[in-house]
Steps between C-alpha positions, in 0.01 A plus 500: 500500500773381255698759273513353159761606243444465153502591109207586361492602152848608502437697833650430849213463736535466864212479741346354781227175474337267752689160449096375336545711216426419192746596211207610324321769781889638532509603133114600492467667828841645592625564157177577335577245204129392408577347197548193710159351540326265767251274422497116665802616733608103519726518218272335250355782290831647367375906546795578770792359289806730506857429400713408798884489379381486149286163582119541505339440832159503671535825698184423747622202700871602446600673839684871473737450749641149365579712126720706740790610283352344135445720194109544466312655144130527515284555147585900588872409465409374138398796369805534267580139439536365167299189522277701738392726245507271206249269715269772592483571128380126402267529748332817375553341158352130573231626745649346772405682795095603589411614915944491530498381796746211441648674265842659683583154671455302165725736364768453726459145437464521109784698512725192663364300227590669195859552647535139557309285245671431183233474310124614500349169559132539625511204735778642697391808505136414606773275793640773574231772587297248687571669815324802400152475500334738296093516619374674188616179295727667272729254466499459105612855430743535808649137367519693091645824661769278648557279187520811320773645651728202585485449125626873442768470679622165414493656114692754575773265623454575874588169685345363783648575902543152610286428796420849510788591701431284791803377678384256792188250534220573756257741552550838429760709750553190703857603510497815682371352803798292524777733377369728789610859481921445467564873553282746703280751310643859449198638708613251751831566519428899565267405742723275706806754452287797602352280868910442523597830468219634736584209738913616492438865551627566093343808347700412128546714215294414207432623095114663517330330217281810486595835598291814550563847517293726668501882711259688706564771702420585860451841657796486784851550477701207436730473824107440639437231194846331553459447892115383429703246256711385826162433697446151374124482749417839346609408136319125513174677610498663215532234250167335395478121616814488719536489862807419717534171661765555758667842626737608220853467514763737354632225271158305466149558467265191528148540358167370337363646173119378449393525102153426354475410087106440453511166636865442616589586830889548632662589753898564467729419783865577519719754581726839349806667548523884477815715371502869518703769417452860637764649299272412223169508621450127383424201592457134367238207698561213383250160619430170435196288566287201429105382506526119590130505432502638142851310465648892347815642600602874448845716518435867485679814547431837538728785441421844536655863501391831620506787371444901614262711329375865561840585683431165736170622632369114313654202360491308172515118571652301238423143536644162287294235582625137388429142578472133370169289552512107488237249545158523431429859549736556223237407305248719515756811447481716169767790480225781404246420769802477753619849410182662575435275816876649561385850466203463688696380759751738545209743498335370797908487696539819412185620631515270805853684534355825529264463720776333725711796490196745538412345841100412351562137486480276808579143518544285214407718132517246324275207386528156659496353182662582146192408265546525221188454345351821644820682384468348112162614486593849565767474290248330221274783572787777419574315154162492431485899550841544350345321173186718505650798554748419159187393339231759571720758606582696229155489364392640816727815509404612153 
């Protein structure tokens, strides 16, 4: 698998491909961006074409990984372009479209026309859009819809791009496979400075991109809390997905955190540092780790505080969770699904913590695994409930 980094539609996209993939199946099957068809997938019907740095290019026999770095806009990407939209309106207008098939790739290809041509001259034109083959025959409108709107524009004083802003000959993207990559991607570069760290023994201070506040409480008094904090075994088995992979040291803790999303497997490997103060009754972890196999890097911290309540018989924990994701798990993150999966979470520590302290629990408590698909669809099944309840529940108590 290669990780390729690109724009598409004005959106940083980084994400791993087998080196035979198409630019077209990246867009359609990892970004979901349908709008680019297949049809002959040789290059000779014109249904794939995208823009690739502004140029139009046949998407199907146009590799992903060699557009590594380029600047890609499929029809979707259109959506608010000026020529864009006053093409789709000639072609409503001059009947220029019937099953639609071809229609998004002769777009994209119309649209290179009318910035380029200087005038609307048919036999150009007709030049112009013979890559795109149009199997419902529609040629005489599409070619009118065209016409149309290159003589709009050229009335209203709007000169033509020269070339179409194409700065070297050759096919399409040529160039990026011999600039190479001058300067290493920013996923990259946390990657390879998170494996150094781990590698030196460096726990580093970081910013948390995302920060989370949250507090349960626990029925033990918190000198019994605080010296559960200092048992690193006892504290990891608690923790859903994490498990120890060498005996902890006071200034180091190595370890393994496994995580499921749907499909995507991980499993994090690196190491923390742990500061406590019992003056306070605090304490800060702070870790590092990487998943060479998902090509994601994370810094994370946890900082937490306790608390006495009913004159120290229990304890309020008070927990700051923060951390920074790179790579291509950073993907799949939205902040309001996170801060439920962070709720549930601490749920499930805090109950795996009690059961510790209790003396019921034997072993490891928690799960081998962190999935979170099973947690989102409790926490999908709680919205779902929280919705009804606003919906129906008013109506129900009256």
């Amino acid at each position: 698998m290669t990780t390729i980094a690109l724009q598409v539609n004005r959106r940083a996209v980084e994400l791993p491909a087998e080196p035979r993939t198409s630019l077209a199946d990246f867009v359609r099957d990892k970004l979901d961006l349908t709008g680019t068809h297949l049809g002959c997938e040789h290059g000779v019907c014109g249904a794939c074409t995208v823009l690739l740095d502004g140029v139009p290019a046949r998407s199907c026999i146009t590799y992903a990984a060699a557009c590594d770095g380029a600047d890609v806009t499929t029809i979707e990407g259109l959506d608010e372009d000026e020529i864009t939209t006053e093409l789709r309106a000639a072609f409503t207008r001059e009947h220029a479209l019937q099953c639609g098939y071809c229609t998004p790739g002769m777009l994209v290809s119309a649209r290179d026309l009318v910035l380029r041509l200087p005038d609307a001259d048919e036999r150009q034109i007709r030049i112009g859009l013979s890559g795109n083959l149009c199997r419902c025959t529609g040629y005489v409108g599409i070619v009118r819809a065209v016409q149309s709107v290159i003589e709009a524009r050229r009335a209203r004083n709007i000169a033509p791009v020269a070339d179409g802003g194409r700065t070297g000959l050759g096919p399409v993207g040529s160039g990026r496979a011999a600039s190479g990559r001058s300067e290493p991607r920013p996923a990259q570069q946390a990657l390879a400075a998170a494996s150094e760290n781990i590698a030196a023994g460096s726990i580093p201070d970081f910013t948390p991109a995302t920060v989370l506040d949250q507090r349960f409480t626990l029925p033990h008094p918190p000198a019994k809390v605080f010296a559960l904090f200092d048992d690193i075994v006892g504290i990891a088995s608690c923790l859903p997905g994490v498990s120890l992979t060498s005996p902890p040291k006071p200034e180091r803790v190595e370890g393994l955190i496994r995580v499921r999303l749907g499909p995507i497997a991980a499993a994090f490997e690196g190491a923390a540092r742990v500061e406590r103060d019992p003056a306070t009754l605090s304490g800060r972890i702070v870790g590092i780790g990487t998943d060479q196999r998902s090509h994601s890097a994370t810094q994370g911290e946890i900082r937490y505080r306790l608390l006495p309540l009913d004159g120290g018989a229990a304890t309020a924990v008070e927990l700051s969770i923060g951390y920074a994701l790179t790579g291509m798990l950073a993907q799949v993150g939205r902040p309001g699904l996170v801060r439920d999966l962070a709720r549930r979470l601490v749920a499930d520590f805090a109950a795996n913590l009690d059961r510790h302290m209790s003396g019921a629990s034997s072993g490891q408590v928690a799960p081998a695994e962190l999935s979170f698909w099973s947690i989102a669809s409790d926490v999908l099944r709680a919205r779902l409930a929280r919705l009804f309840h606003r919906a129906f529940g008013r109506d129900g108590a009256e």
